[in-house]
Structures are given as C-alpha cells and as structure tokens.
C-alpha positions as CSV (number, residue, x, y, z in Angstrom):
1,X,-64.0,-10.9,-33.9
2,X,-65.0,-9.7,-37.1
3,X,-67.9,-11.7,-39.5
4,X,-65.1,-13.2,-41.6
5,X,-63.4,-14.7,-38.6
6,X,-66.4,-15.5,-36.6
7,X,-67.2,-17.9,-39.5
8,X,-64.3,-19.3,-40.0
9,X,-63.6,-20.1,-35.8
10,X,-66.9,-21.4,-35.2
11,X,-67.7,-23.4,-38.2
12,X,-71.3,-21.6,-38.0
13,X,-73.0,-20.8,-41.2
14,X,-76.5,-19.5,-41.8
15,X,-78.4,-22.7,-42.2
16,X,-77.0,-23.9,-38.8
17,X,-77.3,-20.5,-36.8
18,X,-81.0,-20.9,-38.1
19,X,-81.9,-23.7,-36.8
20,X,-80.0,-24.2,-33.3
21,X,-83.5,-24.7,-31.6
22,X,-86.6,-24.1,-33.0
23,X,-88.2,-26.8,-30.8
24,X,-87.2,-24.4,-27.8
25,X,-88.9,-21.5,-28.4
26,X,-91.6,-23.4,-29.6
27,X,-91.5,-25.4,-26.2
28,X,-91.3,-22.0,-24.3
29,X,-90.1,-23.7,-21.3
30,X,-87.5,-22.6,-19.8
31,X,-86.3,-26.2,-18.3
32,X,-86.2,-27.6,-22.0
33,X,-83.3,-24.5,-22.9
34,X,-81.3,-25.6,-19.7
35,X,-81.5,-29.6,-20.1
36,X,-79.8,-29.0,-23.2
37,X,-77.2,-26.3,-22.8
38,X,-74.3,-28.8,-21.0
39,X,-74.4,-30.4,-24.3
40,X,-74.7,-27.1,-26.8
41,X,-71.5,-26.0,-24.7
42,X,-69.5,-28.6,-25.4
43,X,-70.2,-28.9,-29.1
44,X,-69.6,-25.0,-29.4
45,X,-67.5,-23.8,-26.5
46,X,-64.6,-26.7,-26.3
47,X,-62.2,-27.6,-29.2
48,X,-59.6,-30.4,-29.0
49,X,-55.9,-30.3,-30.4
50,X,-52.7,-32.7,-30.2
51,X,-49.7,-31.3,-28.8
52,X,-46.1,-32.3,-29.9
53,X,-43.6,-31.4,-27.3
54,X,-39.7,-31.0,-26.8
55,X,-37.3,-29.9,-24.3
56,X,-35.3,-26.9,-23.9
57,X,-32.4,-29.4,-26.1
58,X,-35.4,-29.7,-29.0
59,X,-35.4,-33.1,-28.0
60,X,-39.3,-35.1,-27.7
61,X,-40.1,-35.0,-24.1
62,X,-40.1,-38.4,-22.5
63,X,-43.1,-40.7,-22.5
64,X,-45.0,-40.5,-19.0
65,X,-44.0,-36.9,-18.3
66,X,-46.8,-35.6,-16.1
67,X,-47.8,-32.4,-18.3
68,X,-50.1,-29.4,-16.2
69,X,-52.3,-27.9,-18.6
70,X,-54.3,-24.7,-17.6
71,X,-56.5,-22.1,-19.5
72,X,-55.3,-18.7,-18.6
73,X,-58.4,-16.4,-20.5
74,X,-61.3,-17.4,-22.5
75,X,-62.1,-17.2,-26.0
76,X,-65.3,-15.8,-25.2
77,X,-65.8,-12.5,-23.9
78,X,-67.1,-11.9,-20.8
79,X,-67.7,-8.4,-19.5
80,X,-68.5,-4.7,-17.8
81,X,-68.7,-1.5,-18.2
82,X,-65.2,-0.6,-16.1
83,X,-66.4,3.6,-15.5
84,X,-66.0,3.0,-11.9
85,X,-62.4,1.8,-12.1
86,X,-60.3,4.2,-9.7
87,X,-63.1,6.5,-9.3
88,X,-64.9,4.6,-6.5
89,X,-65.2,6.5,-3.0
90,X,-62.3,5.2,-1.2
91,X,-58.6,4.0,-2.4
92,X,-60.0,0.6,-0.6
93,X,-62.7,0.2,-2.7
94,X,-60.5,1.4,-6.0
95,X,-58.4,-1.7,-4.6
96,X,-61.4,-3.9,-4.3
97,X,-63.3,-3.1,-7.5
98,X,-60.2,-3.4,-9.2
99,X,-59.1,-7.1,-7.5
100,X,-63.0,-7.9,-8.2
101,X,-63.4,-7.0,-11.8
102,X,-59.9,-8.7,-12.7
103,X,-60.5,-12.0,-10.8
104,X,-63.4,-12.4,-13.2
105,X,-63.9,-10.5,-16.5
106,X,-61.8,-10.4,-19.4
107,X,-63.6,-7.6,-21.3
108,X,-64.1,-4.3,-20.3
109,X,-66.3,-1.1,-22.3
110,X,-64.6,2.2,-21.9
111,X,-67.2,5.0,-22.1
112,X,-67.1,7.3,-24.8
113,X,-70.0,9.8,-24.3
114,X,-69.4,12.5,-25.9
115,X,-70.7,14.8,-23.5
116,X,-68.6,13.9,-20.9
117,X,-65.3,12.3,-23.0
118,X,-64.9,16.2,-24.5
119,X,-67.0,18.4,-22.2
120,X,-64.4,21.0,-23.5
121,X,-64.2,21.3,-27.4
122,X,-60.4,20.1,-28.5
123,X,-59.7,18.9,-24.7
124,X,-60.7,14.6,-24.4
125,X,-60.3,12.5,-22.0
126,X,-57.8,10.7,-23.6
127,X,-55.4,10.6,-20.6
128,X,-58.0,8.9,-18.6
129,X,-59.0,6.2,-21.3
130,X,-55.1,5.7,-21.5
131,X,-54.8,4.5,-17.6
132,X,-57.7,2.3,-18.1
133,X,-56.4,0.6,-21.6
134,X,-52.8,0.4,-19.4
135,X,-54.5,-1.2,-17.0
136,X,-56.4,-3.6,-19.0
137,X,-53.5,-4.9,-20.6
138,X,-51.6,-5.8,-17.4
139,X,-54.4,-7.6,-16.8
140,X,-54.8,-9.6,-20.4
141,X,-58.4,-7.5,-20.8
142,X,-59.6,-7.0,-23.7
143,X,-61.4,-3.2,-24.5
144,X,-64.4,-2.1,-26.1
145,X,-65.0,2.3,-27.0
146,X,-68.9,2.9,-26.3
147,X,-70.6,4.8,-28.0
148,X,-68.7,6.7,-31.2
149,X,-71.9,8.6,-31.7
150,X,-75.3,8.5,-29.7
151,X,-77.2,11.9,-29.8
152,X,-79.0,11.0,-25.7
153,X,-76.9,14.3,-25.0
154,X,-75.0,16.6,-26.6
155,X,-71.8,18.3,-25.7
156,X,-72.7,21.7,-23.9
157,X,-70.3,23.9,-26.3
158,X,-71.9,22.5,-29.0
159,X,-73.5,25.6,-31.6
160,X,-77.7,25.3,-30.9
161,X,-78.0,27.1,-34.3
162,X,-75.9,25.1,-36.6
163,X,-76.7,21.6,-37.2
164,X,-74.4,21.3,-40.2
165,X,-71.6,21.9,-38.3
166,X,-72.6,19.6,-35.2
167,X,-72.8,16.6,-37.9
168,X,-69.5,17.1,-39.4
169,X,-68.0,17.5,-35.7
170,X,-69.9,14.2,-34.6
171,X,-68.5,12.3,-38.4
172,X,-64.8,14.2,-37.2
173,X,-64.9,12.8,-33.5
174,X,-65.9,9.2,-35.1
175,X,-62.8,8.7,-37.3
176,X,-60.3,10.6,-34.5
177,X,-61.1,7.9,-32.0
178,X,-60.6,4.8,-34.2
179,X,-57.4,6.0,-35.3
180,X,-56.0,7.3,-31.8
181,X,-56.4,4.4,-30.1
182,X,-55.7,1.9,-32.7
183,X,-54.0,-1.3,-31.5
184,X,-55.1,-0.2,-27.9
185,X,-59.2,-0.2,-28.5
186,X,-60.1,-2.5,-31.7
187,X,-64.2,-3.1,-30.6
188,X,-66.3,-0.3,-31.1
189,X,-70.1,0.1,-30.3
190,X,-70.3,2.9,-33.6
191,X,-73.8,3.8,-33.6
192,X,-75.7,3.3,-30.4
193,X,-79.7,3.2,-30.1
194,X,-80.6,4.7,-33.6
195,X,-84.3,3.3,-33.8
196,X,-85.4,5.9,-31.6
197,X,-83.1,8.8,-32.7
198,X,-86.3,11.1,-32.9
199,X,-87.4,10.6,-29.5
200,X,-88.7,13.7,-27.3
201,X,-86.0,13.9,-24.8
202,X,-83.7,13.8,-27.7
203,X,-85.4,16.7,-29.3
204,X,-84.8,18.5,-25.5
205,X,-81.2,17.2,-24.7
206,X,-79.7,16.9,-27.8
207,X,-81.6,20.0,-30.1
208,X,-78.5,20.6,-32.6
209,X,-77.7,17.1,-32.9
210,X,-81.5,15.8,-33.1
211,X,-81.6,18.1,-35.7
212,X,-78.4,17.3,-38.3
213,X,-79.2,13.3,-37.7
214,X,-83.0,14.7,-38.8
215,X,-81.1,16.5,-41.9
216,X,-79.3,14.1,-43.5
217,X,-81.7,11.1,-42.7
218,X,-80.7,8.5,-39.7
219,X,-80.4,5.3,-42.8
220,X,-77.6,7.9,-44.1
221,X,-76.3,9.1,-40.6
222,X,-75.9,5.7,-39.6
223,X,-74.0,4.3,-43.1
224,X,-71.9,7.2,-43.0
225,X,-70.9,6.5,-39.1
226,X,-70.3,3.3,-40.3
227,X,-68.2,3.8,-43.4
228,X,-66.0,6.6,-41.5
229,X,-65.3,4.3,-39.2
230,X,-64.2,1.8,-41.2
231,X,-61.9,3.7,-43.1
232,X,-60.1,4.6,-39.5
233,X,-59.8,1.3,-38.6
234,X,-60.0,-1.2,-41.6
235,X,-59.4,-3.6,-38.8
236,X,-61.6,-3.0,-36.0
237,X,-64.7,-4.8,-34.8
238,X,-67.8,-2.6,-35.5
239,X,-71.1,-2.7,-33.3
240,X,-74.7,-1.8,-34.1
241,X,-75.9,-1.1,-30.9
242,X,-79.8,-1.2,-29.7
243,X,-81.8,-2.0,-27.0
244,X,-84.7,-2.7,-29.3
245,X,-85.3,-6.8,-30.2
246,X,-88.4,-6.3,-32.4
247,X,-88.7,-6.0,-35.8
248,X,-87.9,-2.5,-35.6
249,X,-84.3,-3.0,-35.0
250,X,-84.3,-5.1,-37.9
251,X,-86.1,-3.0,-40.6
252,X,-84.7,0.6,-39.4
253,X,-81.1,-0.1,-39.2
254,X,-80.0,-3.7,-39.4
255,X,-81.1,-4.4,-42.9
256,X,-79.8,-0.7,-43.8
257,X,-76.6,-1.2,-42.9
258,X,-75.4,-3.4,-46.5
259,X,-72.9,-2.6,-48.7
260,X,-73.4,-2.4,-52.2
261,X,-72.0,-6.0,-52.7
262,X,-74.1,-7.3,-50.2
263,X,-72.4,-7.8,-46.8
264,X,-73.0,-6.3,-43.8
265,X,-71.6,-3.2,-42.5
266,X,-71.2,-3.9,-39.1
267,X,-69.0,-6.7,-37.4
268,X,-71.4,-7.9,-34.9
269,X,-74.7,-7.1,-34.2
270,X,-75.4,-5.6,-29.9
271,X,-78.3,-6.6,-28.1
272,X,-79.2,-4.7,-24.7
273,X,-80.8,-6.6,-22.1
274,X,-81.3,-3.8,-19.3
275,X,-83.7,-6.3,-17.1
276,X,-84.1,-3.6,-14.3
277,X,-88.1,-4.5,-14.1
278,X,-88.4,-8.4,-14.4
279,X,-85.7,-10.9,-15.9
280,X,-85.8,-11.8,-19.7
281,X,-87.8,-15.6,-19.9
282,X,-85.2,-18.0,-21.0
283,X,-87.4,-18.6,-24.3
284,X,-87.4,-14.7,-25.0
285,X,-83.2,-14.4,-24.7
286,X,-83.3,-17.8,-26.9
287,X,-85.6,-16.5,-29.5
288,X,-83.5,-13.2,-30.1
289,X,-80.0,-15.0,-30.3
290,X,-82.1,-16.9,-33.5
291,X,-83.4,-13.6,-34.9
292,X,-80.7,-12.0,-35.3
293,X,-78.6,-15.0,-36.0
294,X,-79.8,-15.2,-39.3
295,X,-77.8,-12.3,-40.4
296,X,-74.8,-14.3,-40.0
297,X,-72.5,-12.5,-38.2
298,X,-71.6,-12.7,-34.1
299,X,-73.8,-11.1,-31.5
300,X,-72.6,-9.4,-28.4
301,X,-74.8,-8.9,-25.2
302,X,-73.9,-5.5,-24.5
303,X,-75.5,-4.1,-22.1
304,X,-77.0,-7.0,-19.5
305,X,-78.8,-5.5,-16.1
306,X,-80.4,-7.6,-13.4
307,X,-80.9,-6.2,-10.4
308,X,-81.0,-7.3,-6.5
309,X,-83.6,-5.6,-4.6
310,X,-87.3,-3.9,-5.3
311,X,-87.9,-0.5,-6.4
312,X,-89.9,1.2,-3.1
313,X,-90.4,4.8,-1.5
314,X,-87.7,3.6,0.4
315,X,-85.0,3.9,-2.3
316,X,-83.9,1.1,-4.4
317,X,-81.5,-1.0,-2.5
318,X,-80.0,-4.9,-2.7
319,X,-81.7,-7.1,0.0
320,X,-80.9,-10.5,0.5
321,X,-83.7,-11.7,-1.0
322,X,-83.4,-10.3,-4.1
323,X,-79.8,-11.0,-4.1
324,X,-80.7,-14.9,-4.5
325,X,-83.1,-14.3,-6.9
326,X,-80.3,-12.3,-9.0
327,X,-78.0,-15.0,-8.6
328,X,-80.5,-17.2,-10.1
329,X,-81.4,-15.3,-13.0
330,X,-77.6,-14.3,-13.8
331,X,-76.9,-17.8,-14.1
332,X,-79.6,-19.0,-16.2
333,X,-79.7,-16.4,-18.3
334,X,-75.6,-16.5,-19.2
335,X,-75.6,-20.7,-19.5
336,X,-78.6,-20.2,-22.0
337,X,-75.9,-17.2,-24.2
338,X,-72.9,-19.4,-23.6
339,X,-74.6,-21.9,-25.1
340,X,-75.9,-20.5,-28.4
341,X,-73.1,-20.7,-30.9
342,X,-73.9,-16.8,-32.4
343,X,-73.4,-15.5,-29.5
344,X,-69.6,-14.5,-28.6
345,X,-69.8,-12.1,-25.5
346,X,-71.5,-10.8,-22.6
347,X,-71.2,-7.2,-21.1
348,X,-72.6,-6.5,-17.4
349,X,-73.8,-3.0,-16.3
350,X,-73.1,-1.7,-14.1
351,X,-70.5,-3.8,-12.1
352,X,-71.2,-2.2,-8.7
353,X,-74.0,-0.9,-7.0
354,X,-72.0,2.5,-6.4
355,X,-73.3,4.6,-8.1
356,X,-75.0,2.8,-10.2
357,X,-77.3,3.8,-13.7
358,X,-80.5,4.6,-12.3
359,X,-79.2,4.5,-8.8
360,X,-80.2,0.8,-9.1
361,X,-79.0,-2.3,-7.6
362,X,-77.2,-3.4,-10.3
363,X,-73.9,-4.8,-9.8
364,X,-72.0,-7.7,-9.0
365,X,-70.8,-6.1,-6.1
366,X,-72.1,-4.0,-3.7
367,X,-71.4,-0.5,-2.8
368,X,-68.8,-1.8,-0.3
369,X,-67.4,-3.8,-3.5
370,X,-68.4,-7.6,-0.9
371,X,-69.6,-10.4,-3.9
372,X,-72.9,-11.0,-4.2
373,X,-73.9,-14.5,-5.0
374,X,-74.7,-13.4,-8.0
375,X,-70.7,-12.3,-8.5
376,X,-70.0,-16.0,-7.0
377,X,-71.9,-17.9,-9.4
378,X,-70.4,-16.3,-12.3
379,X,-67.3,-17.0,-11.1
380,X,-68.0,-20.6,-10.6
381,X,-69.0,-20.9,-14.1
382,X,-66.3,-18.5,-15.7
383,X,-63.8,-19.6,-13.9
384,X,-65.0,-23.2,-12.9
385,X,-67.5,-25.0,-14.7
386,X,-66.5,-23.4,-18.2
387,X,-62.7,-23.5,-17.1
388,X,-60.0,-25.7,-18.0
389,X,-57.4,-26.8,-15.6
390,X,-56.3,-30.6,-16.1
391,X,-53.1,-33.1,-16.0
392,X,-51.8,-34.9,-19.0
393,X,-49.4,-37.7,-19.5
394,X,-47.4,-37.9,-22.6
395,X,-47.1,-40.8,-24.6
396,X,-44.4,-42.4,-26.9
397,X,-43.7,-39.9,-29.1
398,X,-44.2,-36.7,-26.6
399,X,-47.4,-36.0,-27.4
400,X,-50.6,-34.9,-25.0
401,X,-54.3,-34.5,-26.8
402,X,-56.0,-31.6,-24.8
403,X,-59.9,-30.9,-25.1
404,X,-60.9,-28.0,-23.5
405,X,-62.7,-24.7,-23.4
406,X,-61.5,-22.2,-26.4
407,X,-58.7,-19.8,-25.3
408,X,-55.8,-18.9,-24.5
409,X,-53.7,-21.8,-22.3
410,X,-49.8,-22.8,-20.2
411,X,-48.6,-25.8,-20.0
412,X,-46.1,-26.5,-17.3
413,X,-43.9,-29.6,-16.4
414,X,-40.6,-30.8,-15.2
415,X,-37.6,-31.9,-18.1
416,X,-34.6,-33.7,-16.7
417,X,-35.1,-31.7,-13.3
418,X,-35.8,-28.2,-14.7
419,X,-39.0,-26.3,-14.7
420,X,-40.2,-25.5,-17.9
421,X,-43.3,-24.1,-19.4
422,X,-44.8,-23.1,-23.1
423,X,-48.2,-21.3,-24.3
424,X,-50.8,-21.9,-26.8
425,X,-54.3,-21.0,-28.2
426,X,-57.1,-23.5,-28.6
427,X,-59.3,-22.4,-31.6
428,X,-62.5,-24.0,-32.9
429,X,-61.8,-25.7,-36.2
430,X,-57.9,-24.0,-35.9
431,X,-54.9,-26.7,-36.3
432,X,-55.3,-29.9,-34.6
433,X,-51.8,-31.0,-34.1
434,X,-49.2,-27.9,-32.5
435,X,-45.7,-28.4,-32.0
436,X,-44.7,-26.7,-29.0
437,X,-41.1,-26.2,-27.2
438,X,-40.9,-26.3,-23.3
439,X,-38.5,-23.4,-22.0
C-alpha cells in the first residue's frame, strides 16, 4: 500500500498518527499498552458496510435468508521470510513447512541477495523466484523482493578494481528486477540497512561496492536507488529498510529521501526488530511505531525475531521453556503492532528453526516443522481472535450490515434451493452500502 492509499484506507493523517498514545510511552507500562489495544483494534482494524443482495434471477433475496459470511485473507499483512520453501531437508518437511506457512501467513519476502540471486553474472535466479511467486498465488499470498541493493556482500565476479562499474551494475540490477517481475512482486525493500553502509565488515566483504556507495555519497546512492526504482515500477510499494530506530535512521536516510516537492520517496518506512538477545518492552515497540509515524506514511515490521531457547556452549537450541516464553512475547508484541493504526504489516524471520539465521531458534516451527506455541497463538489471533466468520439474517429489502475485520470476504447461502455464493472486500472508509449478486 502506497502513502497515497494508506491515507485514504485508514482515514490516518499526521495529527492523529501523532498522537495515538503519548500517555503510553509516558506510562511505560506495558499492562497500560495491552488494556487498551481490544479497543485500538476495533477502531482501526474493523470497518462496517451494508450489503444489498439478489439471486441468480437479479431478484432481492428473501427476508430471513440465513446469510454465512466469512473473511477469506486479511487486509493486513502478516508475514515471513519463505527461503526455506521446498528447500527443507526432506519432501515431508517441504510438505509441512509449506501446509504451515499457508495455514497462517498471507505475506511472504522472497530474497533477493545479490550474492546469491546472480552468483553467476547474466545467470539469476529467476526460475526459482518464479515457483515461489506461482506458489504464492495459489495460495492468495501476497510477495515482497528483499533487498534490491544492500552492499553486506558482494557478488564474487564482481571487478575488485572498478567501483564505477560495480555502481552502475548494482543501479542496472535495481531497475531489471522491478520491471521483470512486475504484476508478480509489487513490494520492494529498495535500499536495505544504509546507516551503516561504512561498516568494517563491509569494507572486507563488500570492497568494490563499499567503495562506489563511498564515491557517489550514500544520501545520493540511496535517492538514486530510489528514483530508478520508481521509474521501473511507477506502481510498486517502495521500502526504506533499517534495523536502526534511533535518530540515526531518521537524520541519515529518512529525512534524505524527499523529493523536490516535498513528499517522500519511499512508500513505507521498514523497521527490524531482530529480538535474538531479549524481547523489545512493549513501551519501546510503541514508542517507534509514533516516531516514525510522524512521517505519514505506513510502517512495516520487516524483519521480527524472537527466539525459543538460551544461547550456551551447548549450541543454541528451543527448549520448552523458552518456547512459552516466545509464545508470550510473540503475542504481546503483535496485539501491541495490530493495534497502532501506522502500522500495516508484520514479517517473521526466520519461519523455522532449520536452518535458521544465526543458527538460532527462531522459527515458528521447529526443525521437524511441529508448531510451537508460539505458531499456535498466532494462529489463534490471525485466524481467530482478529478473524471474521459470522451468520447474518436478511431483512425486508435483502439486505445484511456486516462489521468485521478489513479484507477480503464469501458470503454463502441457499436461494430457492440452490447454493449460491458472492465475494467482496471490506475497506476502512471504502463504500458503505455494496450491491452484490449471489451465483
């Protein structure tokens, strides 16, 4: 969802992003951002619309029809990083990542690292991000490209001696990508972690690269990133991406990225929250979904970690312990997001503990791809709590009024004898009365 859009869905303007709950983080207790999130959610999460319906003949459907009425996908996104799909140790855990991951996200980051997407110059991956797009569409997911460009690494064919020449490689491989998989990938993380482009390891892993960002000046790398890909795809959904939340985010790239007229460059605004060490405090994820409110466009969790199990000489593995405590945090920590209107999606890395970054306990699932409880709480919420299934009676004139979490939605019932079904998308602030045939 671009900034245009995400103001005119969510009825959010600056003054109210602003000041969604300054007594919170003043409060800094944690039990004062969960008392009242029930209530935040259903002010920004639900929407209400009257529904007009005929029969098959066009005729109004009869008053007291039973009408079924069931959301099919959220508005909201919530996600993972999908590297792992088919590429798990066994065909049945391909099966059961696969059956996991669908039963519960609707968003899914494709991985774009240039290191590894063309680890042969002129030869990408593209056949592989191909079976994963296919794959997310039979399954009504939709797909983010990360990262466009990210100098962590660089690709081992890359010239060490010619930095010019890396840059306009790196600005070549930005626009190819929007524009080959237009229609198919629309969300793009463009520029990923550029506060700390300079970094030593950088400098080691990534010489050439280090070295033509350091050239042109990372305020001018990361506006030209921007502008090429925005000429490839006009309309795509562009990410600044960072796992900074200070000020430095802010005042190295964030307020860089403005065109000359004013608005921002970038779509939505990322936010990592790797929480491999201890969990984000409840007042900490609250205060940064303020900050960066205030520039008025969505904000994405990209990147969200929170693992199961202790770090030890042992190895790092879940235990059932830590497990619960995961649970806990994962639930807390996603009520307080879903229930700040700026926010509009949440991305879990990784999804399973095989393999995971860091080898860490990190998934959802374990390396045998069983739920944790942490998996089973989300799914309670997702596809529970925040989930809505319900049964409606029309009245006089055919009509139902529906309230209900935003998204996509069937309604079912039977017309003189015959089974018959239509579809339709609740929207905040969208139409409130939708004329809709049964077939």
């Amino acid at each position: 969802m671009n900034r245009r859009d995400f103001l005119r869905t969510t009825g959010v303007g600056l003054t109210t992003l602003a000041l969604t709950g300054p007594t919170l983080a003043q409060n800094d207790n944690k039990e004062d951002i969960l008392a009242g999130a029930d209530a935040r959610i259903e002010k920004h999460r639900k929407g209400r619309v009257t529904l007009t319906l005929t029969g098959p003949n066009g005729a109004p459907v009869k008053s007291s029809t039973p009408i079924q009425v069931e959301q099919t996908k959220h508005t909201f996104l919530f996600g993972c990083n999908i590297f792992k799909l088919d590429r798990c140790k066994t065909e049945a855990d391909n099966a059961a990542y696969a059956e996991r991951f669908g039963e519960l996200m609707n968003f899914a980051t494709l991985p774009f690292y240039w290191w590894n997407y063309e680890r042969n110059q002129g030869k990408p991956e593209d056949l592989r991000t191909q079976e994963i797009v296919q794959w997310c569409k039979a399954n009504r997911i939709t797909t983010k490209g990360h990262p466009l460009a990210w100098n962590y690494i660089q690709p081992p064919w890359l010239a060490k001696d010619n930095p010019e020449d890396a840059m306009r490689l790196q600005l070549k491989r930005i626009a190819r990508c929007v524009e080959k998989f237009a229609g198919d990938i629309d969300i793009w993380d463009v520029v990923n972690e550029a506060t700390h482009y300079n970094r030593a390891f950088c400098l080691e892993r990534a010489p050439t690269l280090t070295q033509a960002i350091s050239n042109m000046g990372v305020e001018a790398y990361i506006r030209q990133a921007f502008s090429i890909a925005r000429k490839a795809g006009p309309k795509a959904t562009l990410l600044i991406n960072d796992y900074r939340t200070d000020r430095s985010y802010e005042k190295k790239v964030i307020t860089k990225l403005v065109n000359n007229d004013g608005t921002p460059m970038y779509d939505v605004i990322g936010i990592q929250s790797h929480m491999h060490n201890n969990p984000w405090g409840l007042n900490k994820a609250w205060n940064v979904c303020d900050t960066y409110a205030k520039y008025k466009v969505p904000l994405h969790y990209t990147e969200t970690t929170v693992v199961s199990g202790p770090k030890s000489d042992n190895g790092w593995v879940t235990t059932a312990r830590g497990e619960t405590t995961q649970a806990k945090a994962v639930s807390e920590f996603y009520t307080t997001l879903f229930s700040h209107p700026a926010v509009e999606a949440i991305t879990w890395w990784d999804f399973t503990d095989q393999n995971a970054w860091q080898n860490a306990p990190a998934g959802l699932v374990r390396t045998d791809m069983s739920p944790k409880p942490a998996y089973d709480r989300l799914k309670d919420l997702i596809k529970g709590k925040w989930w809505t299934k319900t049964q409606c009676v029309t009245d006089s004139k055919g009509q139902i009024d529906v309230t209900g979490f935003l998204g996509d939605y069937q309604i079912s019932a039977t017309v003189n004898g015959r089974k018959v079904a239509a579809t339709f998308t609740l929207e905040k602030n969208a139409k409130k009365r939708i004329n809709l045939k049964l077939l």
